[in-house]
C-alpha positions as CSV (number, residue, x, y, z in Angstrom):
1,X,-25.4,182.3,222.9
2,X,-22.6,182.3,225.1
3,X,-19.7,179.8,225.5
4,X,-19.6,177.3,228.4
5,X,-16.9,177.2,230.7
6,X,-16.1,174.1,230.2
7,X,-15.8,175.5,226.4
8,X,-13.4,178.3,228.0
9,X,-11.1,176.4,230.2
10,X,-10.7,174.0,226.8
11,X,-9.6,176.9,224.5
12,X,-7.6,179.0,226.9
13,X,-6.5,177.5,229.8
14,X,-2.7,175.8,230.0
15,X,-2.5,174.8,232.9
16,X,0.9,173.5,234.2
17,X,1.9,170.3,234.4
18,X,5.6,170.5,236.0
19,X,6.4,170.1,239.3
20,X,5.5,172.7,241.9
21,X,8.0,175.4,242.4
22,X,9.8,174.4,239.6
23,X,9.4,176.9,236.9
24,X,9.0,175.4,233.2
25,X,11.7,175.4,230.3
26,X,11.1,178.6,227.9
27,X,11.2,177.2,224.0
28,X,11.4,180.3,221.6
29,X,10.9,179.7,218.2
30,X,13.1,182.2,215.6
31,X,13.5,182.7,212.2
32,X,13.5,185.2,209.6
33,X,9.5,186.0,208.1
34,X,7.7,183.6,206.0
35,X,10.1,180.6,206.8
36,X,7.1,178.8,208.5
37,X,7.5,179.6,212.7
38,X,3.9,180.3,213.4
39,X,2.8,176.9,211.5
40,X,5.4,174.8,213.7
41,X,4.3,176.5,216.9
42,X,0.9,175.6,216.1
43,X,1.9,171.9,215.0
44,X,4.3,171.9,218.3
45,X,1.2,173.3,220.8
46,X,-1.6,171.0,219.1
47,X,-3.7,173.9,218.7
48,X,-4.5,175.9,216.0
49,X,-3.5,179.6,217.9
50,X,-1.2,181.6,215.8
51,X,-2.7,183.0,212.8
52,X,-0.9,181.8,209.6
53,X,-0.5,183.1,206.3
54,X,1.6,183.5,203.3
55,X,2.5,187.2,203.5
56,X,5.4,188.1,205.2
57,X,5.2,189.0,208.7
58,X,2.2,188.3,209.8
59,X,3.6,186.9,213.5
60,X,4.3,190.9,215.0
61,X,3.8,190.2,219.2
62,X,5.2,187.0,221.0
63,X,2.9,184.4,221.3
64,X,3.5,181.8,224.5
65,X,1.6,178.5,225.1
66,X,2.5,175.1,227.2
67,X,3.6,172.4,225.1
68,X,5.1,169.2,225.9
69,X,9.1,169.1,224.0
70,X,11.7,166.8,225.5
71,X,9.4,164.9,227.8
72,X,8.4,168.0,230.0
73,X,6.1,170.6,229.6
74,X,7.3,173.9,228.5
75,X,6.5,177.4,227.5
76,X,6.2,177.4,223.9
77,X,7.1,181.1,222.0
78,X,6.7,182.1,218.8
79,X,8.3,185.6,217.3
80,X,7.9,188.0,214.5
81,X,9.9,187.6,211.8
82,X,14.2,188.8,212.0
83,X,14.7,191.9,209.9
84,X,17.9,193.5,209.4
85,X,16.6,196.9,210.3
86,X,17.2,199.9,212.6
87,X,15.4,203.2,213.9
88,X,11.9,203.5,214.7
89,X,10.6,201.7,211.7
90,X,8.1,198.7,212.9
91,X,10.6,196.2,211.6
92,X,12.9,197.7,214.0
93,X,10.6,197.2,216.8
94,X,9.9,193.7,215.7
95,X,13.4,193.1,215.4
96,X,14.3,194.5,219.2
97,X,11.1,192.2,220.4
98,X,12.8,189.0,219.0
99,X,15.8,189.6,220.3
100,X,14.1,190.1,223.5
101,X,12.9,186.8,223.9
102,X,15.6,185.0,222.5
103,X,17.6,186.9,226.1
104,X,15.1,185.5,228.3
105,X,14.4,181.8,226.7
106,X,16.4,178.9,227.8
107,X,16.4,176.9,224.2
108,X,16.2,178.4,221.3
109,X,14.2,176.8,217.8
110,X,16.2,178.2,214.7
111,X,13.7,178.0,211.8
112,X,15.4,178.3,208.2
113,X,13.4,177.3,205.0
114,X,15.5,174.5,203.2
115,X,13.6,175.3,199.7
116,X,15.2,178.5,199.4
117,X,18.1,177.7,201.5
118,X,20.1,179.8,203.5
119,X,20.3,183.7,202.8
120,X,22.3,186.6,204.0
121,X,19.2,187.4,206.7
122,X,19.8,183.7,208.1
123,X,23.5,184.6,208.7
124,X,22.8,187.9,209.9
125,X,20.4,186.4,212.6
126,X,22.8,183.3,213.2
127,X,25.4,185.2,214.3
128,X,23.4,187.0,217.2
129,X,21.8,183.5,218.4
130,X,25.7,182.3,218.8
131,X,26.7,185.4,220.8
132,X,23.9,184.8,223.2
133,X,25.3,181.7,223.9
134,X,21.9,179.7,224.4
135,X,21.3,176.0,223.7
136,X,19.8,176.0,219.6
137,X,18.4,173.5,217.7
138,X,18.6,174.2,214.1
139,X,15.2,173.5,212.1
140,X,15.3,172.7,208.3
141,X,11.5,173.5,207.8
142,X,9.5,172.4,204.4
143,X,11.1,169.5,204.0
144,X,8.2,167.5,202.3
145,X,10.1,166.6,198.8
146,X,13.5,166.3,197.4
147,X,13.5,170.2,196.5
148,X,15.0,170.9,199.7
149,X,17.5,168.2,200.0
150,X,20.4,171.2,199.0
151,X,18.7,173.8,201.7
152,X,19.6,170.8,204.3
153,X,23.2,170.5,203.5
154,X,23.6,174.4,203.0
155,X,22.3,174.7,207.2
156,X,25.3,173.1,208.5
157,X,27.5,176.4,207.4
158,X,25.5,178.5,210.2
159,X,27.3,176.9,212.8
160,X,24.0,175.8,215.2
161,X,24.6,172.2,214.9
162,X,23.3,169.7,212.8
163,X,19.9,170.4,211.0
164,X,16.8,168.9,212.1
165,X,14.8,167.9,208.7
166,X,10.7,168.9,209.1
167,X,7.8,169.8,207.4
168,X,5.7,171.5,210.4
169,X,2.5,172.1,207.8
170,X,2.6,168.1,206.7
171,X,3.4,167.1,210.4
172,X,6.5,165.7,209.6
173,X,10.0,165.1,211.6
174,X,8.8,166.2,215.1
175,X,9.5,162.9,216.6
176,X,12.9,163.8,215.4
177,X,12.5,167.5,216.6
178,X,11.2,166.5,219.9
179,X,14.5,164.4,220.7
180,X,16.8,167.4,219.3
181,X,14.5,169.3,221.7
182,X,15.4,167.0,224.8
183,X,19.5,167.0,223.8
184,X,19.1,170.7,224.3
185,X,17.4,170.6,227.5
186,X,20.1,168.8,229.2
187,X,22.0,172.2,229.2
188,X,19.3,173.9,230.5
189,X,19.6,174.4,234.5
190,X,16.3,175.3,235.8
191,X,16.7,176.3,239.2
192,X,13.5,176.3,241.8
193,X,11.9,179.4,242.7
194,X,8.4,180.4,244.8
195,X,5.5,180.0,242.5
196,X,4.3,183.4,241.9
197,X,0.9,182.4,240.4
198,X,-1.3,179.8,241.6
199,X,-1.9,177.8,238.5
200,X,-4.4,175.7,240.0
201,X,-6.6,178.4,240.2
202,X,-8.4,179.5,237.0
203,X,-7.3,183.5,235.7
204,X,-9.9,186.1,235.3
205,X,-9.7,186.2,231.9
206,X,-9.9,190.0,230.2
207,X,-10.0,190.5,226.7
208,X,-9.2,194.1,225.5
209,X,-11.0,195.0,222.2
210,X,-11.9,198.6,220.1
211,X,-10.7,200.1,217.0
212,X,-7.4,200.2,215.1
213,X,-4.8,202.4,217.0
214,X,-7.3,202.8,220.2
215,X,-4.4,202.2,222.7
216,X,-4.8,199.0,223.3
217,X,-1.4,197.7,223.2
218,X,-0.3,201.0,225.2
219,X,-2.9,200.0,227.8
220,X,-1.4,196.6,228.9
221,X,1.8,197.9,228.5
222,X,0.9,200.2,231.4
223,X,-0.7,197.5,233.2
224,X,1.7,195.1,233.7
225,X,4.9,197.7,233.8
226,X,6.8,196.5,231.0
227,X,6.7,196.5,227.1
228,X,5.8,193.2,226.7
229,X,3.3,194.1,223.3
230,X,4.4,195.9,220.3
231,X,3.3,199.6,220.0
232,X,3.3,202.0,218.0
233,X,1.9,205.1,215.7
234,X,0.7,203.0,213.2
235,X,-2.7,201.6,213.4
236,X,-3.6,197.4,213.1
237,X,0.1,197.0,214.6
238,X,-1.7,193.7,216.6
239,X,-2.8,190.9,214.5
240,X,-3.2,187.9,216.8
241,X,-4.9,187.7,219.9
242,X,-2.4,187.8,222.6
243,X,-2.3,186.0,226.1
244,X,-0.4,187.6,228.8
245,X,-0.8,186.3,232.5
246,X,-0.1,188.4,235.1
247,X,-0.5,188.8,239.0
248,X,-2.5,191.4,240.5
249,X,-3.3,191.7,244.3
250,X,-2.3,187.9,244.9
251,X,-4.7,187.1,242.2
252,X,-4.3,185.4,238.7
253,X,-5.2,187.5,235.6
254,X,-4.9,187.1,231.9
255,X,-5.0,189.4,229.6
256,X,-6.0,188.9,225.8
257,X,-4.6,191.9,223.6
258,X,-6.9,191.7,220.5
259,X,-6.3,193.2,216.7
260,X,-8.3,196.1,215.9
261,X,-11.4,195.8,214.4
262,X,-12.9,198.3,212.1
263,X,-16.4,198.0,210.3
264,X,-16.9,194.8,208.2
265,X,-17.6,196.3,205.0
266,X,-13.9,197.7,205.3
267,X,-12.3,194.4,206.0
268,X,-11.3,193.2,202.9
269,X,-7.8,191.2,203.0
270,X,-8.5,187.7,204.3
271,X,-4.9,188.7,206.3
272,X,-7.3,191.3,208.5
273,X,-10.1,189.1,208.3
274,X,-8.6,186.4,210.4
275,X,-7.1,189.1,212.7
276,X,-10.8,190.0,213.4
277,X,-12.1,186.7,213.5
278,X,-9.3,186.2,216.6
279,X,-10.4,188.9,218.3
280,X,-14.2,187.9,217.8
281,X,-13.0,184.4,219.6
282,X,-11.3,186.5,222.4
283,X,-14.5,188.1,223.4
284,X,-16.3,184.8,223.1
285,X,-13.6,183.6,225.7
286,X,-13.8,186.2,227.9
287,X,-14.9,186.9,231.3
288,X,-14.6,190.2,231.2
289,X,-14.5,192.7,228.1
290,X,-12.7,196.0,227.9
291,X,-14.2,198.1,225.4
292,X,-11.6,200.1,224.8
293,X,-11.8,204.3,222.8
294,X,-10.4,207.3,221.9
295,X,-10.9,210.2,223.6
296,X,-11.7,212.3,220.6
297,X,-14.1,210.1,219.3
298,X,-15.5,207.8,221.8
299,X,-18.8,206.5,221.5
300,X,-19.0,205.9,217.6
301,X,-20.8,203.6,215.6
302,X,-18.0,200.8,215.6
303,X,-18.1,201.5,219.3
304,X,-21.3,200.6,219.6
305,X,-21.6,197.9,217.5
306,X,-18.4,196.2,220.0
307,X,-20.4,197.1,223.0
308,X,-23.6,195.2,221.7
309,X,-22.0,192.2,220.8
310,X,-20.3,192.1,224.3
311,X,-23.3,191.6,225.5
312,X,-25.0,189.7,223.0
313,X,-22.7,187.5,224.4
314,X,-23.6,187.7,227.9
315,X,-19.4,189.2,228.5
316,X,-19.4,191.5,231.7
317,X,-18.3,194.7,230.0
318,X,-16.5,197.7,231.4
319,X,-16.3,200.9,229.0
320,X,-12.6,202.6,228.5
321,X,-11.9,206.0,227.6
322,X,-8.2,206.5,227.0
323,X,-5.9,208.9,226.0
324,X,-7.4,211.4,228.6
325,X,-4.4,213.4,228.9
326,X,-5.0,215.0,225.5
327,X,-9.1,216.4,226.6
328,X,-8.7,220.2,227.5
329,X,-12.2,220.8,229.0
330,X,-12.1,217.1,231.2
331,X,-15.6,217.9,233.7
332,X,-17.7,219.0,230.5
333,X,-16.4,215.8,228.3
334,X,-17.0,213.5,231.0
335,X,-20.1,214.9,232.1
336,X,-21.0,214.2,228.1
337,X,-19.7,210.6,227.8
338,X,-21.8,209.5,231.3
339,X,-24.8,210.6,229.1
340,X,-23.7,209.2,226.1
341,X,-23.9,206.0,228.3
342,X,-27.1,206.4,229.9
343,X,-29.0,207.1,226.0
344,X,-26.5,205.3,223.9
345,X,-26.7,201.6,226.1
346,X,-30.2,201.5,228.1
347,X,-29.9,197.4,228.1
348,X,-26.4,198.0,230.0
349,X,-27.4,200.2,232.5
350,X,-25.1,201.4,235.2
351,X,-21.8,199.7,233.0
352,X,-18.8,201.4,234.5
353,X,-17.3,204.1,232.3
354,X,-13.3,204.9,233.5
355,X,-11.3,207.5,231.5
356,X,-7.9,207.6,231.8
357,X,-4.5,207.7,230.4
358,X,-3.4,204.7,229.0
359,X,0.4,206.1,227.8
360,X,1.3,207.9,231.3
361,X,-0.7,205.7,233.2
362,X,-2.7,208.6,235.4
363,X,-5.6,207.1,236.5
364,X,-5.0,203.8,234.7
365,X,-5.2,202.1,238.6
366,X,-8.8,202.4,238.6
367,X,-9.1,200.3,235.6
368,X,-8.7,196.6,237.1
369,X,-10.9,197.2,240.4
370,X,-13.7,197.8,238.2
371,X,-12.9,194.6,235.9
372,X,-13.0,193.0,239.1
373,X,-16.5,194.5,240.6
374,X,-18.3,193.4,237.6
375,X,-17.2,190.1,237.5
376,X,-17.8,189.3,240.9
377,X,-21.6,190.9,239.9
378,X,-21.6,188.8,236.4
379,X,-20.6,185.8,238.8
380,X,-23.9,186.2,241.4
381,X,-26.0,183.6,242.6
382,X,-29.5,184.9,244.0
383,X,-31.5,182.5,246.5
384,X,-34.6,181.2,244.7
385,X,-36.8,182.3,248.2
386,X,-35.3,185.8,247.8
387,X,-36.2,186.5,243.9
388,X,-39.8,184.5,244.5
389,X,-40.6,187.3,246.8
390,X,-39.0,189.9,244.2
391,X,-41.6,188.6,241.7
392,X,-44.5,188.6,244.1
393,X,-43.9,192.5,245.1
394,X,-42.7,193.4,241.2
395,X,-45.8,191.5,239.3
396,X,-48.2,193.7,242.2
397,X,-46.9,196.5,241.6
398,X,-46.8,196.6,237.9
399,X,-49.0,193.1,236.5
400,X,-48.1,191.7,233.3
401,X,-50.8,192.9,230.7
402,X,-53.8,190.4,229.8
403,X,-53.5,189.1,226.7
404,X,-56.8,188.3,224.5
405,X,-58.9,189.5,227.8
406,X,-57.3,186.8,230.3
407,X,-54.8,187.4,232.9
408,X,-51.2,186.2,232.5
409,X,-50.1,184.4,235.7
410,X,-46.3,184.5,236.6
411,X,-45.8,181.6,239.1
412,X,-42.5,181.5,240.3
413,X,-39.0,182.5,239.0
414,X,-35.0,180.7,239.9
415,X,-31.8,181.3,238.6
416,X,-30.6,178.2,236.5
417,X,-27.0,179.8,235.6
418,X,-24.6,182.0,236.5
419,X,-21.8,184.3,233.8
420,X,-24.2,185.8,233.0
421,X,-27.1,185.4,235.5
422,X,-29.8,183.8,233.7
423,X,-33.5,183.5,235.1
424,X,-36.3,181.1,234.4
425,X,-39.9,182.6,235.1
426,X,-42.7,180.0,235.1
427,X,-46.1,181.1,234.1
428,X,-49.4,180.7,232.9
429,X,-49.3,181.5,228.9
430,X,-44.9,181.9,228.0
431,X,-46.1,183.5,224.4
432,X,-48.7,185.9,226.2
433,X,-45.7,188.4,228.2
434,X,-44.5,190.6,226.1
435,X,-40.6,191.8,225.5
436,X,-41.7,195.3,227.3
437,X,-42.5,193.4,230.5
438,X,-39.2,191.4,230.4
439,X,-37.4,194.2,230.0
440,X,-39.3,195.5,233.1
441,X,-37.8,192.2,234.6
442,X,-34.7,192.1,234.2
443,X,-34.2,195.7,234.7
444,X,-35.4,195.4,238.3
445,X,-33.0,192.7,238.7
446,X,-30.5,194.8,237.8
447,X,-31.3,197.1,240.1
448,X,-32.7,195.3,243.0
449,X,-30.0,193.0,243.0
450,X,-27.2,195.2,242.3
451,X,-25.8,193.9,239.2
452,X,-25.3,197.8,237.5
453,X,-24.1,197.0,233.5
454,X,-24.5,193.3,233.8
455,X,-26.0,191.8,230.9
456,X,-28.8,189.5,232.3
457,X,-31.1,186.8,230.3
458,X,-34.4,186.3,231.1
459,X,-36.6,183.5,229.5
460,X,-40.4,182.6,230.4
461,X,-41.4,179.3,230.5
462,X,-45.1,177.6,231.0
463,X,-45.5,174.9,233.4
464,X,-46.5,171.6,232.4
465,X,-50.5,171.0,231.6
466,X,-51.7,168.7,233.8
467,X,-54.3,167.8,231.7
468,X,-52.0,167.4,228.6
């Protein structure tokens, strides 16, 4: 079954709330790992969006949604974890990510744990939040019993101000947070700009999913023309599902960066298991789903198994084959992947395949016209007079078999939804047409129609007995 839009625009639509033209407060939330960020930007955004666990450092990528702190609506951020190291280590990356968006936010949300107290990596971090010079509010988090009471008093010796006492898993102190939150936002001069994106029009919504170290990370990277997701060589580097609008030809997209998913009997630690389950709930939220593989070994049985439950759930799909630059004999592999296609997906016939580069970015630009060609196909609306005289010329060309020795009657067929198309067909006997002949169905739709790769439900339905 797929999810309703009204479902969608519930789970994964913010939209703004401020005035028009005037761009919202940016609220990062920093810390070093474990100290509870992810729970209070969870608490903070009234959703449950960040994944959260007790290992350390499971927040790796930023995560943004709209919140309301101070009285306005904001832009809500949560960050990996502070570490004090350097080099290419992942840590390192995470780090230089942080420190990122601590530059570009306009209050910052220290979070220290006030049952362990301050440690050397608070200090550390402390002192590079007052270089930057931007409005902080220092949170005292885990502060549901008397254990913490010393952690409180030990904040005030970072310099950020008086502590702000909560417990973000309990739901406790945000009232005060909230008013701390407002103090800060006095300092805060937003100035108006021209609205880039019209918010009041809904994004095409594009989730990215395939195997561990598949590219894509890399592959929105390119997209958007900055490194806005944390990459790398090691593989399951992205653990929550990550939003990211962005603007393409006038037009409002989002993109949903998804963890890696390998085969179930594999996932073991409930850590991945969650990552998976996000990226399940991605596709589920989708529009449009980017199947995205290697090069070298495209088309495997993980691949497949992605690719079928895209359109189980009636997604519009578009097949990715990256890291391109690395394929010696290109004409002879592609010629093999298009037939790959054809014998590996029959139920998706004509889905776009695009190869490409997704680390130089060669041919990378063909990607989002196709994302959009298929969703303006998984988006159709046929006229009921049009596919009425579809059914008349299919059913004499090819009748539905007779079951038991009597005839099975199709009388009329309409389109009841759209994403994806779904047909009613009204006939005689619904049990007596076999899944052959609907196959027969909706693959003339597909073609007839042109809707190549869209994934297209059919049902047959009797019509009422008039002497019932």
């Amino acid at each position: 079954m797929g999810v309703s839009d009204d479902e969608i625009q519930n789970n994964y639509d913010d939209e703004a709330e401020n005035e028009p033209g005037l761009r919202k407060a940016i609220v990062t939330i920093v810390g070093r790992p474990n100290v509870g960020k992810s729970t209070l930007f969870n608490r903070l955004a009234k959703k449950k969006l960040a994944i959260v666990n007790d290992t350390p450092g499971v927040t790796r990528d930023r995560r943004e949604a709209q919140a309301r702190l101070g009285g306005e609506m904001v832009v809500l951020v949560d960050t990996a974890g502070f570490e004090d190291a350097e080099g290419e280590r992942i840590e390192a990356r995470m780090r230089a990510q942080t420190e990122a968006a601590v530059w570009a936010t306009d209050v910052v949300l220290f979070v220290y744990d006030a049952r362990v107290g301050i440690t050397g990596l608070d200090e550390i971090f402390a002192d590079f939040i007052r270089k930057t010079g931007k409005p902080t509010v220092l949170v005292a988090n885990k502060c549901e019993s008397r254990a913490s009471d010393a952690g409180v008093g030990e904040g005030y010796a970072l310099g950020l101000g008086d502590p702000i006492e909560v417990a973000a898993e309990h739901n406790l102190g945000t009232l005060e947070l909230d008013d701390a939150v407002n103090m800060a936002m006095r300092e805060v001069n937003l100035t108006l700009v021209e609205d880039e994106m019209d918010m009041s029009e809904a994004p095409v919504r594009i989730a990215v999913v395939g195997r561990p170290n598949a590219g894509k990370s890399t592959l929105i990277n390119t997209l958007i023309g900055q490194d806005r997701l944390l990459t790398g060589p090691e593989a399951g580097i992205t653990r929550d599902s990550i939003t990211i609008d962005w603007l393409w030809e006038g037009r409002r997209v989002q993109f949903h960066d998804t963890a890696g998913m390998r085969k179930k009997a594999r996932v073991q630690k409930i850590l991945e298991k969650l990552s998976v389950a996000d990226s399940l709930r991605a596709i589920k939220f989708a529009q449009v789903v980017v199947v995205l593989m290697d090069a070298e070994n495209a088309f495997d049985k993980q691949d497949m198994r992605l690719a079928d439950l895209c359109y189980r759930e009636g997604r519009a799909m578009v097949l990715a084959v990256t890291k391109w630059d690395l394929v010696k004999d290109k004409s002879e592999r592609a010629k093999d992947l298009r037939e790959k296609v054809e014998r590996l997906l029959p139920q998706m016939r004509g889905v776009p395949l695009i190869m490409f580069s997704g680390l130089t970015g060669k041919s990378v630009n063909r990607l989002l016209p196709a994302i959009e060609r298929v969703q303006i196909d998984w988006s159709a609306k046929v006229k009921t007079s049009d596919l009425n005289a579809w059914l008349s010329e299919k059913t004499q060309r090819h009748p539905p078999p007779a079951a038991n020795g009597r005839a099975v009657r199709l009388k009329y067929i309409s389109q009841t939804k759209t994403r994806p198309p779904t047909f009613v067909v009204k006939c005689s006997r619904e049990n007596a047409v076999p899944e052959s002949y609907k196959r027969y169905l909706i693959n003339g739709l597909r073609e007839d129609f042109n809707m190549p790769g869209i994934p297209i439900r059919l049902y047959v339905r009797a019509g009422a007995n008039p002497y019932t």
